[in-house]
C-alpha positions as a Markdown table, in Angstrom:
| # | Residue | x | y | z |
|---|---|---|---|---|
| 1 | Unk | -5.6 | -20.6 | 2.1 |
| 2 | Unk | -8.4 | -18.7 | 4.1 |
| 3 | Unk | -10.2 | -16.6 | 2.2 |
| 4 | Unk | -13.7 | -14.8 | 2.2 |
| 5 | Unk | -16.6 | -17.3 | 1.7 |
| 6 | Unk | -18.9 | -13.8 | 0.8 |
| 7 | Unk | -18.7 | -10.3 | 0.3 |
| 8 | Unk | -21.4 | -8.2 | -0.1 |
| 9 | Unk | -19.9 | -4.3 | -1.0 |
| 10 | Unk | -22.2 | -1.4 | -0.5 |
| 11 | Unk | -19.6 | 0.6 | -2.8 |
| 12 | Unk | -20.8 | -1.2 | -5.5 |
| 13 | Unk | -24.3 | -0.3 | -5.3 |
| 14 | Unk | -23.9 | 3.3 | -3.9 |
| 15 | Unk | -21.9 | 4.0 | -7.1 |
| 16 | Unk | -24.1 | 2.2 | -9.9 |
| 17 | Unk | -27.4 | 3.9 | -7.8 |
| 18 | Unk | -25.5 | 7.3 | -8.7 |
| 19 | Unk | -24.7 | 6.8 | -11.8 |
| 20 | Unk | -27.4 | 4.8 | -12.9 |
| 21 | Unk | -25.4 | 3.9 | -16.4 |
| 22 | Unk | -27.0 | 1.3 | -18.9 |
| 23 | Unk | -24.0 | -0.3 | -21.4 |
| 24 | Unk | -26.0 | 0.3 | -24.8 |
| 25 | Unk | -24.9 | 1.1 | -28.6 |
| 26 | Unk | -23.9 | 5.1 | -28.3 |
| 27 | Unk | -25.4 | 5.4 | -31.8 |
| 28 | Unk | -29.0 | 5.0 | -30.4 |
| 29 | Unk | -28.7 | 7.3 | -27.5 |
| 30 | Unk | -30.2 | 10.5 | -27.9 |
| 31 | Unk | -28.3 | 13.6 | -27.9 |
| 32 | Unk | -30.0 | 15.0 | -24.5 |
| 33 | Unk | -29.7 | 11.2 | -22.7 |
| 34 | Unk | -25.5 | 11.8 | -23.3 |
| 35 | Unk | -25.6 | 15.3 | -22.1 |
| 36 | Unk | -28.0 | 14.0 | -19.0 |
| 37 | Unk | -25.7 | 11.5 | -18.5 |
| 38 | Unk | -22.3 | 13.6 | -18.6 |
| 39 | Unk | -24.1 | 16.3 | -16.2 |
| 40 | Unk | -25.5 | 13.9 | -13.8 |
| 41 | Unk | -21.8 | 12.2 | -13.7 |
| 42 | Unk | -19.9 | 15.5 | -13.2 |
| 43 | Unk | -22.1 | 15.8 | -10.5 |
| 44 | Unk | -21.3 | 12.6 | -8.8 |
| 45 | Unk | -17.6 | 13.4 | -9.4 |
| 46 | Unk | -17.5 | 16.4 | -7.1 |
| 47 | Unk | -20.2 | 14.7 | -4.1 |
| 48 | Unk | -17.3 | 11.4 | -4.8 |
| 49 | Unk | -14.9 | 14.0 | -4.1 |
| 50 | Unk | -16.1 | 15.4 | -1.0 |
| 51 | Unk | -18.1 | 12.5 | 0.9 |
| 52 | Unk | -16.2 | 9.0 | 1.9 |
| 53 | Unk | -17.8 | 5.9 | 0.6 |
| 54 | Unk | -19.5 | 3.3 | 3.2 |
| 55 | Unk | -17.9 | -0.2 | 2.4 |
| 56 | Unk | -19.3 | -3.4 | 3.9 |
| 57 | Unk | -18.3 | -7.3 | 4.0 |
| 58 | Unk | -18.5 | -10.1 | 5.3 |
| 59 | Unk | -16.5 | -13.5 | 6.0 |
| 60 | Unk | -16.6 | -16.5 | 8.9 |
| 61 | Unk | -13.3 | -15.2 | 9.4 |
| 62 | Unk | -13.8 | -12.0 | 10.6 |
| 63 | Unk | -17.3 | -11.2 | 10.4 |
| 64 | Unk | -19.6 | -8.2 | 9.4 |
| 65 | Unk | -16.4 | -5.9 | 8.5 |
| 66 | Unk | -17.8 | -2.1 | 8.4 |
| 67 | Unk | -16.2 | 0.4 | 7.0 |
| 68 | Unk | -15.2 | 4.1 | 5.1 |
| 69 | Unk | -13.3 | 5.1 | 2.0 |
| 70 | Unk | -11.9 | 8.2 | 1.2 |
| 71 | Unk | -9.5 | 9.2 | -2.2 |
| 72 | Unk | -8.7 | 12.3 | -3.9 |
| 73 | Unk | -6.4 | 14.1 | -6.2 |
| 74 | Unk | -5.5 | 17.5 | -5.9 |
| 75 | Unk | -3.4 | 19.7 | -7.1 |
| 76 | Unk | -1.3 | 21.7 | -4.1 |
| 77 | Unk | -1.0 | 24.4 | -6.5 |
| 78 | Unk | -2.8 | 26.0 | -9.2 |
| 79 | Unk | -0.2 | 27.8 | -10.7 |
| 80 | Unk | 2.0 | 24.7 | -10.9 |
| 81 | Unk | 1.2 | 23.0 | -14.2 |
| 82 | Unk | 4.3 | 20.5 | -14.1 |
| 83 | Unk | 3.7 | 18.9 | -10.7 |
| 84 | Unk | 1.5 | 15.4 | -11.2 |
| 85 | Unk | -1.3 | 15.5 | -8.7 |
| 86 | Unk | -0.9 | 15.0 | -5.1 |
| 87 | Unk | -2.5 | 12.1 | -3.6 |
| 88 | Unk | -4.5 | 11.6 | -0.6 |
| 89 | Unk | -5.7 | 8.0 | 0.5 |
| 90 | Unk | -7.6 | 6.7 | 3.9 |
| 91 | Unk | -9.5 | 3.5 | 4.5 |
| 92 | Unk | -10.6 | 2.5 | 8.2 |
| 93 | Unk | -12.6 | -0.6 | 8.6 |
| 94 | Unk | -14.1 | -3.0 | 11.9 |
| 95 | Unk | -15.4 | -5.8 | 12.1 |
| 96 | Unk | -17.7 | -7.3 | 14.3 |
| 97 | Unk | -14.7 | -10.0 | 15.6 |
| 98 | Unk | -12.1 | -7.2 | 16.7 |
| 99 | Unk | -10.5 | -6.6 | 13.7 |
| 100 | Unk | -9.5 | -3.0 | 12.9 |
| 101 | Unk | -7.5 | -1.2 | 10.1 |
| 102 | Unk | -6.9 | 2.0 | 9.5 |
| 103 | Unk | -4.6 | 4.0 | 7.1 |
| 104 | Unk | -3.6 | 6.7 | 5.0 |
| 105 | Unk | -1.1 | 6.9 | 2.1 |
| 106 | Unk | -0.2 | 9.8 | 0.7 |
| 107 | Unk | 1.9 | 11.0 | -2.6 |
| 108 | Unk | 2.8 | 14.7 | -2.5 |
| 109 | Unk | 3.9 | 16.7 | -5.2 |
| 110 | Unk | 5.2 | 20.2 | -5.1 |
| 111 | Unk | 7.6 | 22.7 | -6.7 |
| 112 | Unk | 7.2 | 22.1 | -10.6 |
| 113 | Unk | 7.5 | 18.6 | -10.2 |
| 114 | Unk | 10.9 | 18.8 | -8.4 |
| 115 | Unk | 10.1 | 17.3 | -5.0 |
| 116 | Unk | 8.2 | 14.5 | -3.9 |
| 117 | Unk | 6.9 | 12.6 | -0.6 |
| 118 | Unk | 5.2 | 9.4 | -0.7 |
| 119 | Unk | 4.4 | 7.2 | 2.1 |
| 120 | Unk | 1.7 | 5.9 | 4.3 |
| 121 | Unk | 1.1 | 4.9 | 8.3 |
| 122 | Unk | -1.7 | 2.2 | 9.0 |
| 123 | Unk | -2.8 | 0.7 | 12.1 |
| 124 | Unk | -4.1 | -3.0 | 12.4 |
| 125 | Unk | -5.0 | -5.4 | 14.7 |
| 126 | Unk | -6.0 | -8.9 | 12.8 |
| 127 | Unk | -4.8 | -11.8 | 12.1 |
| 128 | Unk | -2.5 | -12.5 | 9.2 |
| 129 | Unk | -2.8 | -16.2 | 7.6 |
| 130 | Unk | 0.8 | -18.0 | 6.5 |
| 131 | Unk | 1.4 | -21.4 | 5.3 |
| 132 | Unk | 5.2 | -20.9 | 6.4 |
| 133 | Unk | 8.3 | -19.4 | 5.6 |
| 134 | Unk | 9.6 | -20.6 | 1.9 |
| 135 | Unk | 8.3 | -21.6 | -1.0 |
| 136 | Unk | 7.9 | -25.2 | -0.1 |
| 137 | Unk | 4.7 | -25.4 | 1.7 |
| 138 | Unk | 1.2 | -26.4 | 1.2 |
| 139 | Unk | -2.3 | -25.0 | 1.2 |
| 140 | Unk | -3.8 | -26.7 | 3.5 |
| 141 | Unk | -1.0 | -25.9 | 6.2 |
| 142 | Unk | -2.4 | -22.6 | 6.9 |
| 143 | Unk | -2.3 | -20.9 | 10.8 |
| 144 | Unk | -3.7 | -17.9 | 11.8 |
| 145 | Unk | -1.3 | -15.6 | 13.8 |
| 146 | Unk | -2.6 | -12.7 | 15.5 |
| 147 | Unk | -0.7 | -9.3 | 15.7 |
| 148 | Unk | -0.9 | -5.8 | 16.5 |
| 149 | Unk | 1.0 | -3.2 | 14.4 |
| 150 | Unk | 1.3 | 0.4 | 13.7 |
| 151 | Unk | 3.7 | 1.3 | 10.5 |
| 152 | Unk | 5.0 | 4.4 | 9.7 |
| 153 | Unk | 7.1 | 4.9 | 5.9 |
| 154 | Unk | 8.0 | 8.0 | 4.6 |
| 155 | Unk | 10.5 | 8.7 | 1.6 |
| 156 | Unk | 11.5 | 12.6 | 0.7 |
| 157 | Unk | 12.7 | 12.4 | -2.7 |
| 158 | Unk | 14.4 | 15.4 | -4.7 |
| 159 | Unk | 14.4 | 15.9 | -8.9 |
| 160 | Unk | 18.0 | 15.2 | -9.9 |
| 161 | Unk | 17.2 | 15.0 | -13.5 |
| 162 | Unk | 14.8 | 15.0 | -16.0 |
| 163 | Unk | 12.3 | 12.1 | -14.2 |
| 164 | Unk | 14.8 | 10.8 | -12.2 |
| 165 | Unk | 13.9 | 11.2 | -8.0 |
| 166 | Unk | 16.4 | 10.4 | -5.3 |
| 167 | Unk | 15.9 | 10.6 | -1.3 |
| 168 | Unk | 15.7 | 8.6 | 1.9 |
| 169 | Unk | 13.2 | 7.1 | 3.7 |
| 170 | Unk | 12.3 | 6.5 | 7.1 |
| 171 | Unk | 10.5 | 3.4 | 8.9 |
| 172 | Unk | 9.0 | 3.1 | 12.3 |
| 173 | Unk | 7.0 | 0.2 | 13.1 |
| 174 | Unk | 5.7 | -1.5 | 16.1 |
| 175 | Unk | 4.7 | -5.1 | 16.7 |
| 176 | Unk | 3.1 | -6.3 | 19.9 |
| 177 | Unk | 0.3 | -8.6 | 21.1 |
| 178 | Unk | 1.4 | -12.1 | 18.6 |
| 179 | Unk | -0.5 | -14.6 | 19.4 |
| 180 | Unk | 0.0 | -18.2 | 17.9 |
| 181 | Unk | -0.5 | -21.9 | 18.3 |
| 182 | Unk | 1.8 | -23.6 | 20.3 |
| 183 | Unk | 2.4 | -26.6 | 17.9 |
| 184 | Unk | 2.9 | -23.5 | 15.5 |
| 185 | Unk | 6.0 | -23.5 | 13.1 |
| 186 | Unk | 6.7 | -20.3 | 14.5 |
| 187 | Unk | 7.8 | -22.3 | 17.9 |
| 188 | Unk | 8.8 | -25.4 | 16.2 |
| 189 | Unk | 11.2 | -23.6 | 14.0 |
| 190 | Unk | 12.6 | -21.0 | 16.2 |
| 191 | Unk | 11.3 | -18.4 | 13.7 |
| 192 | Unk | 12.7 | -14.9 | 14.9 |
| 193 | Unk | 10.0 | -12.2 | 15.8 |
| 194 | Unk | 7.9 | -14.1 | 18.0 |
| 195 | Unk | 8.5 | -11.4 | 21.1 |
| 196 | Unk | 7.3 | -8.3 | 18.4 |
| 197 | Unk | 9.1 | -5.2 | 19.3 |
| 198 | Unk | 10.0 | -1.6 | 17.8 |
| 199 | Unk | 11.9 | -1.3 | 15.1 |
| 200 | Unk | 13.3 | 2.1 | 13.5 |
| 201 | Unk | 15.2 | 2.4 | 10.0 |
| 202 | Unk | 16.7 | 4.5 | 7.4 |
| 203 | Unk | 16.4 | 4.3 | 3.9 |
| 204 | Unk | 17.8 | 5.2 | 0.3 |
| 205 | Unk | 15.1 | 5.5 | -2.6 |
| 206 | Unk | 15.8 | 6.5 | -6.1 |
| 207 | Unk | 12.9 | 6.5 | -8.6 |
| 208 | Unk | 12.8 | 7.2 | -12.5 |
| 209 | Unk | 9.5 | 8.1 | -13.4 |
| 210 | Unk | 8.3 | 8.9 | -17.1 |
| 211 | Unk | 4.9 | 7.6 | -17.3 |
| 212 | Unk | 2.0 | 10.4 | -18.4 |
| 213 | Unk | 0.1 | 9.4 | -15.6 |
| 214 | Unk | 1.1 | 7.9 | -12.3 |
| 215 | Unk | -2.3 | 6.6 | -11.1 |
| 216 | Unk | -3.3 | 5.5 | -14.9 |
| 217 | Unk | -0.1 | 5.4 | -16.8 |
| 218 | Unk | -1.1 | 4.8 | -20.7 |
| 219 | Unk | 2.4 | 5.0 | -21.6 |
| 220 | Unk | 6.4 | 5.2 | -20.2 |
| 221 | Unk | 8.3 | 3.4 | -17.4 |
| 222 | Unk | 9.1 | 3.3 | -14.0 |
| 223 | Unk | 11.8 | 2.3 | -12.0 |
| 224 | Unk | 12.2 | 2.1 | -8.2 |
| 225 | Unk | 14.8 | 1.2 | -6.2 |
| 226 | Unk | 14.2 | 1.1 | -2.3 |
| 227 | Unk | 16.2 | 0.5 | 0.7 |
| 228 | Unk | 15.6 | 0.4 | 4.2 |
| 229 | Unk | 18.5 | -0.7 | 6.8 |
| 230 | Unk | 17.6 | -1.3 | 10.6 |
| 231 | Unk | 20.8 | -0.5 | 12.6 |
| 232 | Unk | 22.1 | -1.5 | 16.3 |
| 233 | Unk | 22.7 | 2.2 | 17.3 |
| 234 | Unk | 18.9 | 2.7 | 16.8 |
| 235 | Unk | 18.0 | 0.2 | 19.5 |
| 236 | Unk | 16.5 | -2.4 | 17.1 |
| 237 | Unk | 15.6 | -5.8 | 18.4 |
| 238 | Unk | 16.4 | -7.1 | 15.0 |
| 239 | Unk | 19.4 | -6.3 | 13.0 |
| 240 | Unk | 18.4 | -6.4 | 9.5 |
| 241 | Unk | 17.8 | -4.3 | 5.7 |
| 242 | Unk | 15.5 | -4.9 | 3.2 |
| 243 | Unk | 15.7 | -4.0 | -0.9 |
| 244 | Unk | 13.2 | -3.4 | -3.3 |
| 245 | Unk | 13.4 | -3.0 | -7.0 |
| 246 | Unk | 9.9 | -2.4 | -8.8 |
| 247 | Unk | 10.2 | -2.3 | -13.0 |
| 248 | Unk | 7.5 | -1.1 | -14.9 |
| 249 | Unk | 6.2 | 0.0 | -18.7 |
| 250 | Unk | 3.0 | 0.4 | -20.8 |
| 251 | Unk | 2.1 | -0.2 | -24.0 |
| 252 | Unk | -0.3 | 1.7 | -25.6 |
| 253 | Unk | -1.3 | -0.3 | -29.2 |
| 254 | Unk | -4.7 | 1.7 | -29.7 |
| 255 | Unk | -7.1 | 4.2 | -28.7 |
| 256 | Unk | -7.4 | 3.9 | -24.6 |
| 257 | Unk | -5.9 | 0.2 | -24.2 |
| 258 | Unk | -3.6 | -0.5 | -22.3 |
| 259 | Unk | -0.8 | -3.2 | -22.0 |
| 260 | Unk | 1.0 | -3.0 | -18.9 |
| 261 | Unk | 3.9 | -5.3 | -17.6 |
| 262 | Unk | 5.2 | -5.1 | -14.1 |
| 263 | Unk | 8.3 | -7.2 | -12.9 |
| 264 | Unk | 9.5 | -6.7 | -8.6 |
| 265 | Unk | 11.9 | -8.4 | -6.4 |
| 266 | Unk | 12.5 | -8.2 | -3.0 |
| 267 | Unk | 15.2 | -9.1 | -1.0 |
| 268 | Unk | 16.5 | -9.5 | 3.1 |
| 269 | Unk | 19.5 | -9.6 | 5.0 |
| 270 | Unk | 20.7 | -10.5 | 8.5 |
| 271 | Unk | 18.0 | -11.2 | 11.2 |
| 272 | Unk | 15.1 | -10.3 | 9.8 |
| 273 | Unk | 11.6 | -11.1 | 12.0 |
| 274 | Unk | 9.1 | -13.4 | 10.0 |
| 275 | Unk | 6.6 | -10.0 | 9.8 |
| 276 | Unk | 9.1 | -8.4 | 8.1 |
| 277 | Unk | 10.3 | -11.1 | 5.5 |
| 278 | Unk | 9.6 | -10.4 | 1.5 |
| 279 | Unk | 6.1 | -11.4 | 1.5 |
| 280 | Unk | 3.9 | -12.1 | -1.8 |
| 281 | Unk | 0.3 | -11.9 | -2.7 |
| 282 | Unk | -1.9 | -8.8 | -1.7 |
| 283 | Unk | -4.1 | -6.1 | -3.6 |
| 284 | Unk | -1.4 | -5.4 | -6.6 |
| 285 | Unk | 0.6 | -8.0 | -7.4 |
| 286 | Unk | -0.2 | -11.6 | -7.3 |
| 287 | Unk | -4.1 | -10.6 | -6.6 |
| 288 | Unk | -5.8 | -13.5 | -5.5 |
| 289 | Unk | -3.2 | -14.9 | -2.3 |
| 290 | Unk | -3.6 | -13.6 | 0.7 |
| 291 | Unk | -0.5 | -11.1 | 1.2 |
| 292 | Unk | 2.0 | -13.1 | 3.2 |
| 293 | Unk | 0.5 | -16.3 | 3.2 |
| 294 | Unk | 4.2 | -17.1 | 1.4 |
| 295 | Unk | 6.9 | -15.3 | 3.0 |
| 296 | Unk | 10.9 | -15.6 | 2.6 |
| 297 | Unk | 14.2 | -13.7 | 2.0 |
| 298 | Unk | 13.7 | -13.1 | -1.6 |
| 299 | Unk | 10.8 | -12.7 | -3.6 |
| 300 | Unk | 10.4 | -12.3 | -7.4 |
| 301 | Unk | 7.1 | -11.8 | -9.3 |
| 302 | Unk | 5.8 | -10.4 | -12.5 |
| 303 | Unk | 2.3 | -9.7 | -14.1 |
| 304 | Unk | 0.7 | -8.6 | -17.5 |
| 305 | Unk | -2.3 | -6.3 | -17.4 |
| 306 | Unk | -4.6 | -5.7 | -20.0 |
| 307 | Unk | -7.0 | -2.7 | -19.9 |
| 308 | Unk | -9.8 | -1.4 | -22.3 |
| 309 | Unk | -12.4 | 1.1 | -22.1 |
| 310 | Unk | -16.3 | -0.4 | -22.2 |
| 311 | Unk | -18.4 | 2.8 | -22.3 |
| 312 | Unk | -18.0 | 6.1 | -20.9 |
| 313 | Unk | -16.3 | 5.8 | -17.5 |
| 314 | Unk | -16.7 | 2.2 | -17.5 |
| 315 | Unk | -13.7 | 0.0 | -17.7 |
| 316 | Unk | -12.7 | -3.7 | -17.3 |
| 317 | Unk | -8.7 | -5.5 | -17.0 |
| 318 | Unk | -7.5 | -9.0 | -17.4 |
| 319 | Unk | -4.1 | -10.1 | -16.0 |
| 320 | Unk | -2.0 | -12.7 | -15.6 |
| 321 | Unk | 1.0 | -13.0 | -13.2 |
| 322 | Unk | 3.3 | -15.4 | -11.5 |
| 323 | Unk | 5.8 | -15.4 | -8.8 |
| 324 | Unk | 7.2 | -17.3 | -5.8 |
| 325 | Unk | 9.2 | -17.1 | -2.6 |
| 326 | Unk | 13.2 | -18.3 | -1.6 |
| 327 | Unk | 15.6 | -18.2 | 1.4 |
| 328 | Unk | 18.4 | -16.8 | -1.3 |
| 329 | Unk | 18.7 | -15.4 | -4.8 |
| 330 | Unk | 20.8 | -19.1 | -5.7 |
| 331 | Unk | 17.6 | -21.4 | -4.4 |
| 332 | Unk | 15.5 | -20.2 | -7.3 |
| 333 | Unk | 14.3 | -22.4 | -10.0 |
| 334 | Unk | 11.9 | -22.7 | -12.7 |
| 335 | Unk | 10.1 | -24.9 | -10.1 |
| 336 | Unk | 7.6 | -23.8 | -7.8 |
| 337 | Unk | 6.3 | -20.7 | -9.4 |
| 338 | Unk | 2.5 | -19.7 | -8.2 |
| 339 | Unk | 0.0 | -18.5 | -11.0 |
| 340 | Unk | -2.3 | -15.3 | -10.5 |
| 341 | Unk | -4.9 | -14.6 | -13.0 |
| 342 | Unk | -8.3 | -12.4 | -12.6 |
| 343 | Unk | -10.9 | -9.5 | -14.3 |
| 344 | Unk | -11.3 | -6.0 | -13.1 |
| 345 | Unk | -13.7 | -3.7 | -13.0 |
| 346 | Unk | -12.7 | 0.2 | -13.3 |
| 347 | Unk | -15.3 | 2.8 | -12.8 |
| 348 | Unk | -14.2 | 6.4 | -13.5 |
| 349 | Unk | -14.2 | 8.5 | -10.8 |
| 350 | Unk | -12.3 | 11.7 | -11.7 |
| 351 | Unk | -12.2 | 12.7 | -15.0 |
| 352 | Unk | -9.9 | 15.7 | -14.2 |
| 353 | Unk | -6.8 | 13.1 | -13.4 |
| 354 | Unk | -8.0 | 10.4 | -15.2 |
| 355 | Unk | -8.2 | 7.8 | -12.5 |
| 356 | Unk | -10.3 | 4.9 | -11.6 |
| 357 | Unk | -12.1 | 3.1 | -8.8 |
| 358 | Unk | -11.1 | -0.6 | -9.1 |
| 359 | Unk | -12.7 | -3.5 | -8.3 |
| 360 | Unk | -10.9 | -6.7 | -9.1 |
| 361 | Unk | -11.2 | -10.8 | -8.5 |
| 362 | Unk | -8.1 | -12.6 | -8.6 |
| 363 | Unk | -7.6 | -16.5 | -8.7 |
| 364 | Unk | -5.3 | -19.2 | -8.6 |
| 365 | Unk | -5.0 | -23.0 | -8.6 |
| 366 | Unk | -6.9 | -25.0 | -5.7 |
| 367 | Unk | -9.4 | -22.4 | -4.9 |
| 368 | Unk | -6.7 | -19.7 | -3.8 |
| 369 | Unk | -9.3 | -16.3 | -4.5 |
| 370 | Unk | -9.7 | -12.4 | -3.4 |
| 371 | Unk | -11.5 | -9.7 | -4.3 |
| 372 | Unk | -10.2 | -6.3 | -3.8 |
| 373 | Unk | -11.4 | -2.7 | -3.8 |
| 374 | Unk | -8.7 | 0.5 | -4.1 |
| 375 | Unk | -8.5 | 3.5 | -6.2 |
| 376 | Unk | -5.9 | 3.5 | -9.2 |
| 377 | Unk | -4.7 | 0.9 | -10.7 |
| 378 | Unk | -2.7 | -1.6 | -9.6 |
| 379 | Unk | 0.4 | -0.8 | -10.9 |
């Protein structure tokens, strides 16, 4: 498994420079040193609001990596008290050996909570690090294969009932300039995809949604169902559909801690190109594995979070989770199962929505690592 050798993140610094916080025993802080304190962070929360945050990194793999972060809840209007707030994401980083990436996610939410839109496009152009398709492979087996893609998901969802969402969804993505080995597996096993192309699909999404808050749920469940089905008469290379099921509920046993369980599967049909396969690992679920290293039909996975306030907007998480790859629902076994586990950092950053910046390490057996910084939590 590749994965950075150092990382040196300006965020980090820029944020504890503004905030300048000391964890100490409240009791012995003076009444003016807590109001100084709560004024000088209220300030920060409106610059953190308004100016995007310089990131900075660095690996053998891809270099000095600079880059800009940008996040911010809103609320499309005032007089609409129901709606959760809407959502606006956008990260673009480069690095100093060609690698670029740039996106923005959105979740918009309108009408007294009774539409929704969520979805993001993102442009990269990197290389993406796999030990094969299946469950079955090794660590040390990894190859770097090079793409070039642009993304675009959308899904338009409507409130049928209390909490309950349904829509559809639309995908457009583009894959061109792969470049591989040519002792890869890619060539040795005829893996589908190796040409890219431009594929175009339609979608079916419905979403029950009772948490209290969708970016730092302390308590209620969610469930997501999502479909995406790329058809012949849309001129796709590849004739395939994918489905994803997302389960999720918090616990909330005392004052501002959090238990959080999150269980997902994925599955594909037909002929489905190796970009596109069920793909674990990444910066929510099985932190720590680089997101696709394991690839396949179906994927299962599930984590446990637990979260607990340290002082004032300062946060930290511990989780655990576990998950693994197959070509069909029937191979899966007890067997083969890859372990997850890591600590988090959260750092308040508006106190209106309650919703955190998040900086979190996740590990796994024979030195599989990553470090990850996003706003919200993870699930």
């Amino acid at each position: 498994m590749v994965m950075n050798k150092f990382r040196l993140v300006f965020l980090i610094l820029l944020l504890c420079s503004f905030r300048s916080f000391a964890i100490q025993d409240t009791t012995k802080v003076s009444a003016d040193t807590l109001s100084k304190f709560e004024a000088t962070n209220a300030k920060m929360e409106r610059l953190f609001k308004i100016i995007p945050v310089p990131l900075y990194s660095y690996s053998t793999e891809a270099g000095h990596t600079f880059g800009l972060a940008k996040f911010n809840l809103i609320d499309l209007s005032k007089n609409d008290t129901i709606s959760s707030a809407s959502k606006i994401s956008e990260v673009a980083t480069f690095s100093t050996l060609g690698r670029i990436n740039v996106s923005v996610a959105t979740e918009l939410n309108w009408h007294n909570g009774r539409y929704m839109v969520t979805g993001y496009i993102n442009y990269k152009q990197q290389p993406e690090y796999m030990l094969g398709i299946g469950n079955d492979v090794s660590i040390d087996d990894v190859e770097e294969v090079s793409t070039t893609r642009l993304k675009f998901v959308n899904y338009g969802l409507i409130q049928a009932v209390k909490n309950l969402y349904l829509g559809i969804g639309v995908d457009l993505t583009n894959y061109t300039d792969i470049e591989y080995d040519s002792t890869s597996f890619l060539v040795e096993d005829n893996v589908l995809g190796v040409d890219g192309g431009t594929s175009t699909g339609l979608g079916f999404a419905a979403v029950y949604d009772s948490r209290d808050n969708r970016y730092n749920a302390y308590k209620g469940y969610y469930v997501a169902l999502k479909t995406m089905t790329f058809p012949s008469w849309m001129g796709n290379p590849y004739l395939y559909s994918s489905y994803n099921l997302d389960l999720r509920t918090y616990i909330n046993p005392w004052y501002k801690h959090v238990i959080a369980f999150q269980a997902t599967t994925s599955l594909r049909t037909g002929d489905v190109p190796f970009y596109e396969l069920a793909q674990l690992g990444g910066e929510d679920q099985m932190r720590g594995y680089y997101k696709g290293a394991l690839r396949d039909n179906v994927l299962v996975d599930c984590q446990m979070e637990y979260r607990m306030p340290i002082w004032k907007i300062i946060g930290v998480t511990t989780w655990i989770g576990t998950g693994r790859v197959a070509e069909s629902y029937s191979d899966l076994s007890f067997d083969g199962f890859w372990l997850s586990y890591g600590l988090g950092l959260r750092l308040k950053v508006d106190s209106a929505h309650n919703t955190n910046l998040r900086f979190d390490w996740g590990f796994g057996p024979n030195g599989v690592n990553g470090f990850y910084i996003n706003f919200a939590e993870a699930f």
